[in-house]
N, C-alpha and C positions, 0 to 999 in steps of 0.2 A: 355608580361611583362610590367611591368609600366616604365614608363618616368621617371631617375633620375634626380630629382628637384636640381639641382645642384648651388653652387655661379656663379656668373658671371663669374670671373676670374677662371672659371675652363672649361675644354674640355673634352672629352668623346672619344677618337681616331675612336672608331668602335661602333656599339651598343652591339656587344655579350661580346668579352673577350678583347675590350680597354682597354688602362691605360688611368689614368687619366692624365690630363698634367696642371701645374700650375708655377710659377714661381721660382718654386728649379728644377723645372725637362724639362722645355720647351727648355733651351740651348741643353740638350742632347740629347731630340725629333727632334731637327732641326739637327743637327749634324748626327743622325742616318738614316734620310733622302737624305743627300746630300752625300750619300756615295761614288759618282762618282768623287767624290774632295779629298777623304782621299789618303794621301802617300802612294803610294803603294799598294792600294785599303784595307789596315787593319786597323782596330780601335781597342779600348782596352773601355771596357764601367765597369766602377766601380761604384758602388751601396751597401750599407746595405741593407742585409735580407728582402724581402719586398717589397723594395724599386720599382719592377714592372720590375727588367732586362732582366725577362725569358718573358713577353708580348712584350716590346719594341725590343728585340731580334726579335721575332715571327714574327711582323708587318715591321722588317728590312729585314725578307726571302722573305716574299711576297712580298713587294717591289724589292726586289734587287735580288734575285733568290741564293744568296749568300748562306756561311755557317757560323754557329757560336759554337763557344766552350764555355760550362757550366761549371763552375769552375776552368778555364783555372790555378789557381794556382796550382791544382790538378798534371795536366800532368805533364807528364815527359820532357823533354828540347828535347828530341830523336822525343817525337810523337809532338809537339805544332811545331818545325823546319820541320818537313816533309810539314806540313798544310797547313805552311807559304810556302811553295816552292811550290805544288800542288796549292793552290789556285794562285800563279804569273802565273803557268804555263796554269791553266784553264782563267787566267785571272776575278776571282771571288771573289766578297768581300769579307772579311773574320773578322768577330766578333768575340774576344775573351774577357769574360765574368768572372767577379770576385769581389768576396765583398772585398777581401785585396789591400792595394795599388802594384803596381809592384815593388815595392824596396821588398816586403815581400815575393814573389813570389819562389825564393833561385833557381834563373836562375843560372849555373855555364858557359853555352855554349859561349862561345864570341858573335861566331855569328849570333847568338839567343839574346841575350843583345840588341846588336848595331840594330837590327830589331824590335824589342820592342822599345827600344827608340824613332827610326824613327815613330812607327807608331803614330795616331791618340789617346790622354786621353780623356775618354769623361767621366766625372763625371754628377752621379745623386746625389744633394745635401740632407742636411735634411728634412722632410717635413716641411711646413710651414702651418701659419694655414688653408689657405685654400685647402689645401691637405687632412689635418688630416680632416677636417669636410666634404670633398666629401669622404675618405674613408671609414668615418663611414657611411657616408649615402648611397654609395654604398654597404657595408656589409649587411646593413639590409633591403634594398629594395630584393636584392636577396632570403630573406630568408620570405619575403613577411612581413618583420614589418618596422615599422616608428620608426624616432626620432627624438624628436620636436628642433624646434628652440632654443628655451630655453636651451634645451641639450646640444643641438650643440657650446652653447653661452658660459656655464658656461666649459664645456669640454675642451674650445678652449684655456683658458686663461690657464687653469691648467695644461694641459695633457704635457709630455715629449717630446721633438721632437725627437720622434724615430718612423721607423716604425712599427718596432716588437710591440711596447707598444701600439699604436694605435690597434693593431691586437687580443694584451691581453686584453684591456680595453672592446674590441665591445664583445669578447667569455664573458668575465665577465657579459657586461649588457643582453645579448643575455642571459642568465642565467634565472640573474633575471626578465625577461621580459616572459619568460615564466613559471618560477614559481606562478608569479602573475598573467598571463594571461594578460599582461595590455604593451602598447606601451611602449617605451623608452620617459620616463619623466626624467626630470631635478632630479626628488627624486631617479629613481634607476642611473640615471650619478655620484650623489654624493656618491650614497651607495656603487657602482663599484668602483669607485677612491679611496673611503676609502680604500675596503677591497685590493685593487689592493697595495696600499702605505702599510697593514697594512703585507703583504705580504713580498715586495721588503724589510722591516723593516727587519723582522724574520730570514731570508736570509741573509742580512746583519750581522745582531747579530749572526748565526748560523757562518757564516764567521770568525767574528774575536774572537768568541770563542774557533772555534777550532785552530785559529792562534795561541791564547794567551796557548794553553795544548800543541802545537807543541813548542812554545819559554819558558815554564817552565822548 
């Protein structure tokens, strides 16, 4: 596979299925690493959609031999308390994984609360720009196209900090880049961002029309 030409201020964790690490997400890289420091050997890692929690998880097992729970809001307060006790009892880190913050989580257990509490917040922040520009340029190396600088440039100033959006934006150019048969130019970033905006618009409008026939 080819070498991702990456900014400076970016890293690569692994060459196959690494996250990228930059500085909205490097604190909680480091964090995930020194897990032999966390209370209680538990952390709680919060992330939006995207965001890389199911990679940095991954590379936290192999590391640490540990276990982690995917969508930890999900569980039940019955099964997330066993986890917590079972992993004290193996003595094994224990990752619990969620796009919501923990007040959202609708723990009722006490002592389930008070162990939450105690453990370890590791938040992964919004992307920043140099996130958003190695992810696009990781998306489309994988798929063996390019995206030029110029792209990269004009993308960067515009694009939303999110990373679902990041993720809509590259399916958008990935589109038109093979419609035309032609690399990711600065001309389909802009045609993308249009249609991507003329979209979120529509969406919007379709929102607060039916708001406006639900309050007539």
């Amino acid at each position: 596979m080819s070498q991702i030409a990456l900014p400076l201020d970016i890293r690569l964790t692994s060459q196959d299925e690494g996250y990228l690490v930059t500085d909205c997400n490097g604190r909680a890289h480091e964090q995930l690493q020194n897990w032999n420091n966390w209370p209680n050997l538990t952390a709680i890692l919060i992330g939006s959609h995207g965001s890389g929690k199911t990679a940095m998880a991954r590379k936290f097992i192999d590391q640490s031999g540990g276990r982690f729970v995917a969508n930890a809001h999900r569980s039940t307060d019955v099964d997330l308390f066993h986890i917590w006790n079972q992993s004290q009892i193996d003595k094994t880190p224990l990752l619990l994984m969620s796009s919501l913050e923990v007040s959202r989580w609708n723990v009722r257990l006490p002592d389930l609360k008070s162990r939450l509490a105690a453990s370890l917040l590791i938040e992964i922040g919004p992307p920043d720009e140099a996130m958003m520009e190695g992810l696009l340029q990781k998306y489309f190396v994988l798929r063996g196209l390019s995206i030029s600088e110029d792209a990269l440039s004009y993308l960067g100033k515009r694009m939303e900090r999110s990373y679902q959006y990041v993720q809509l934006l590259a399916q958008k150019m990935n589109v038109l880049a093979i419609e035309r048969k032609r690399p990711i130019t600065r001309a389909i970033a802009i045609e993308a961002l249009a249609q991507h905006q003329d979209s979120a618009d529509q969406s919007h409008f379709g929102l607060e029309a039916s708001r406006d026939v639900e309050e007539s």
